[in-house]
C-alpha positions as CSV (number, residue, x, y, z in Angstrom):
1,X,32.2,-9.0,-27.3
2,X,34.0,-10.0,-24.4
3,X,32.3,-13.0,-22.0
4,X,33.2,-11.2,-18.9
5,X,30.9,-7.5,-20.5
6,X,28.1,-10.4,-21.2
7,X,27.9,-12.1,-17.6
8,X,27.9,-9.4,-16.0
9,X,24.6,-7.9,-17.2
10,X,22.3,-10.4,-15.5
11,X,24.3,-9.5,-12.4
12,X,22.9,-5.8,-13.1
13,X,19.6,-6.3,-13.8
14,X,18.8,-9.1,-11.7
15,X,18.9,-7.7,-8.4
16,X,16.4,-4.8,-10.3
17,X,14.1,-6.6,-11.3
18,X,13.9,-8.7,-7.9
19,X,13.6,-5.0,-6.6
20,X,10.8,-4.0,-8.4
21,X,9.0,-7.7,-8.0
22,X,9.1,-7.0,-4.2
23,X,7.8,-3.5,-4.3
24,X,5.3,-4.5,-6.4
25,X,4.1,-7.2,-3.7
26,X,4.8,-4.7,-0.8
27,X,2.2,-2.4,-2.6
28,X,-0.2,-4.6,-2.6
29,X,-0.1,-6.4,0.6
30,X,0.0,-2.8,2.3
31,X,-2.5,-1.5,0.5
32,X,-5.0,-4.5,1.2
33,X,-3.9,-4.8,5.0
34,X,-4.9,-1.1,5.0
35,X,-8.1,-1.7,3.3
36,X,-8.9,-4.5,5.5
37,X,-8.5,-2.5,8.4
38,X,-11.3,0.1,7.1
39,X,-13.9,-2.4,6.3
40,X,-12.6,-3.9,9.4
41,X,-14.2,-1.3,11.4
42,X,-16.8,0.3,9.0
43,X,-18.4,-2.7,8.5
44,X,-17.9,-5.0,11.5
45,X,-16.3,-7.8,9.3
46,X,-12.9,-9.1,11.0
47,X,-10.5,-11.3,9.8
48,X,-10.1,-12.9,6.9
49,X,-13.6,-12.1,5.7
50,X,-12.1,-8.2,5.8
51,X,-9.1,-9.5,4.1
52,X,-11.0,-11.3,1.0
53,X,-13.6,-8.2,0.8
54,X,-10.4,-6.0,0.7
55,X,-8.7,-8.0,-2.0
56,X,-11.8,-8.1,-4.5
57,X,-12.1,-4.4,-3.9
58,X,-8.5,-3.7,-5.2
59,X,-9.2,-5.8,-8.2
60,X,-8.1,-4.1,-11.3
61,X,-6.9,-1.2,-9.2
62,X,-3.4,-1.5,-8.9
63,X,-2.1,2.2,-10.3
64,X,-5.0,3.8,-7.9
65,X,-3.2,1.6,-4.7
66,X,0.6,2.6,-6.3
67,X,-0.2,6.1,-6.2
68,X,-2.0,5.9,-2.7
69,X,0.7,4.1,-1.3
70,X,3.6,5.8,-2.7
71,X,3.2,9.2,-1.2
72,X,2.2,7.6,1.8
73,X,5.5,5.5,2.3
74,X,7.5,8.5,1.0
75,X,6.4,10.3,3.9
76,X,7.1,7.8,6.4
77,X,10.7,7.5,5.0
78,X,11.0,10.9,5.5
79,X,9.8,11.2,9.0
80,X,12.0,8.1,9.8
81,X,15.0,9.5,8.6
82,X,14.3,13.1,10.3
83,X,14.0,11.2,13.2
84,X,17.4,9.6,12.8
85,X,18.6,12.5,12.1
86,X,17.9,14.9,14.6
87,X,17.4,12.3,17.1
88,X,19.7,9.6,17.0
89,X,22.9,11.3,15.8
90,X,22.5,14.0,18.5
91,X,22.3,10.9,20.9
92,X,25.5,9.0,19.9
93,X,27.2,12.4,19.3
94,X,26.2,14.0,22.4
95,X,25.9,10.7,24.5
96,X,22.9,11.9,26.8
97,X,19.1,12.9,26.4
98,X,18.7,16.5,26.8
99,X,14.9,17.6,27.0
100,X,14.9,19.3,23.4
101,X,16.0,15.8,22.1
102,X,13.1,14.6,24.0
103,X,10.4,17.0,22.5
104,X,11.6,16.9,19.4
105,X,11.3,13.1,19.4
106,X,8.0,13.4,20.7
107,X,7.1,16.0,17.8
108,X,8.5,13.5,14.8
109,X,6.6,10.7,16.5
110,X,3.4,12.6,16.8
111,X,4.3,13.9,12.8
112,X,4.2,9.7,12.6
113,X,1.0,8.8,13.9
114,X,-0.8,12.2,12.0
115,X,0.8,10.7,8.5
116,X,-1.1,7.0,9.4
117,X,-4.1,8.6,10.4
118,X,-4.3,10.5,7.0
119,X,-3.4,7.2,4.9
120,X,-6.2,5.6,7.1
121,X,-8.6,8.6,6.1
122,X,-7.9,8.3,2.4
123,X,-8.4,4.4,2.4
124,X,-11.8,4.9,4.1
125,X,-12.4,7.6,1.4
126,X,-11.3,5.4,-0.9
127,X,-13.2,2.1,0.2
128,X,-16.6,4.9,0.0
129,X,-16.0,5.4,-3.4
130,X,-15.3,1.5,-4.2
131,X,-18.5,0.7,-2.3
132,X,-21.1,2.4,-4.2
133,X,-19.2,0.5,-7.5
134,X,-18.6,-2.5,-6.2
135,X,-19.1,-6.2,-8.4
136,X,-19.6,-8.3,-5.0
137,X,-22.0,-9.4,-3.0
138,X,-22.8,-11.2,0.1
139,X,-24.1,-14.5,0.6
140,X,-24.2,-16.3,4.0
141,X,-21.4,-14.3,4.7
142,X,-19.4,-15.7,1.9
143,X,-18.4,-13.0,-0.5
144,X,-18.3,-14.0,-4.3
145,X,-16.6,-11.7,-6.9
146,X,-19.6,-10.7,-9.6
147,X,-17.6,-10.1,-13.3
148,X,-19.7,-8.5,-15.5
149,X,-20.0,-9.4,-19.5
150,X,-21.4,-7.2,-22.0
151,X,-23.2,-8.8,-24.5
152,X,-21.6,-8.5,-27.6
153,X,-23.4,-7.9,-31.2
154,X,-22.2,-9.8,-34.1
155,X,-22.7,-6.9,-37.2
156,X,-21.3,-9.1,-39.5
157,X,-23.6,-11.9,-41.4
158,X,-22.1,-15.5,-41.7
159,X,-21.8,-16.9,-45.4
């Protein structure tokens, strides 16, 4: 095998798997900040005691905040990229604001804010349904995270 074929396949795969480490961080540091932000204002907690709820609520729950988060930031790429599109090209092509560029900015921006309200909506929906099943509780405004063990029965007899 040639040495030049064999260094250059952590070249590849390197900057891949740095890709997917960071998106894997990014999804969950978005998807607690959003969280936060719902108990943040459903419960009256603020700061970093809405944090620390929000991060033992997404315990074990990382595919559920993937796929909440995925469709979510799809959209916003999207909408970003409409916007730089219909927007910002006509600008530098045209080199003035005409008023359809202006509604039409105003439209995509206003498509913006509806797509964050609906991610809010789902992570209150989904902080409801974590609620009722939640493993935490409250003491002098200190939350502890609760594991729960099953007892397990030995069937077999020792010699």
């Amino acid at each position: 095998m040639n040495p030049l074929e064999t260094a250059f396949w952590p070249a590849v795969f390197l900057p891949e798997a740095g890709a997917v480490v960071f998106y894997c961080f990014l999804v969950n540091a978005s998807f607690v900040s959003n969280l936060a932000l719902v108990i943040a204002g459903t419960d009256g907690c603020a700061g970093h005691a809405a944090i620390h709820k929000a991060f033992l609520l997404r315990k074990g729950k990382g595919l559920i905040a993937l796929m909440l988060f995925l469709p979510t930031s799809l959209g916003l790429a999207a909408i970003q990229a409409l916007f730089r599109y219909r927007v910002i090209r006509v600008y530098r092509f045209s080199g003035g604001i005409s008023a359809s560029m202006a509604f039409e900015g105003l439209f995509i921006a206003s498509l913006f804010s509806f797509l964050i309200v609906l991610d809010t909506i789902v992570c209150c929906f989904f902080y409801k349904s974590c609620e009722s099943t939640s493993t935490e509780s409250q003491f002098d405004g200190v939350f502890y995270d609760i594991e729960l063990v099953q007892e397990t029965k030995c069937t077999e007899e020792l010699p």
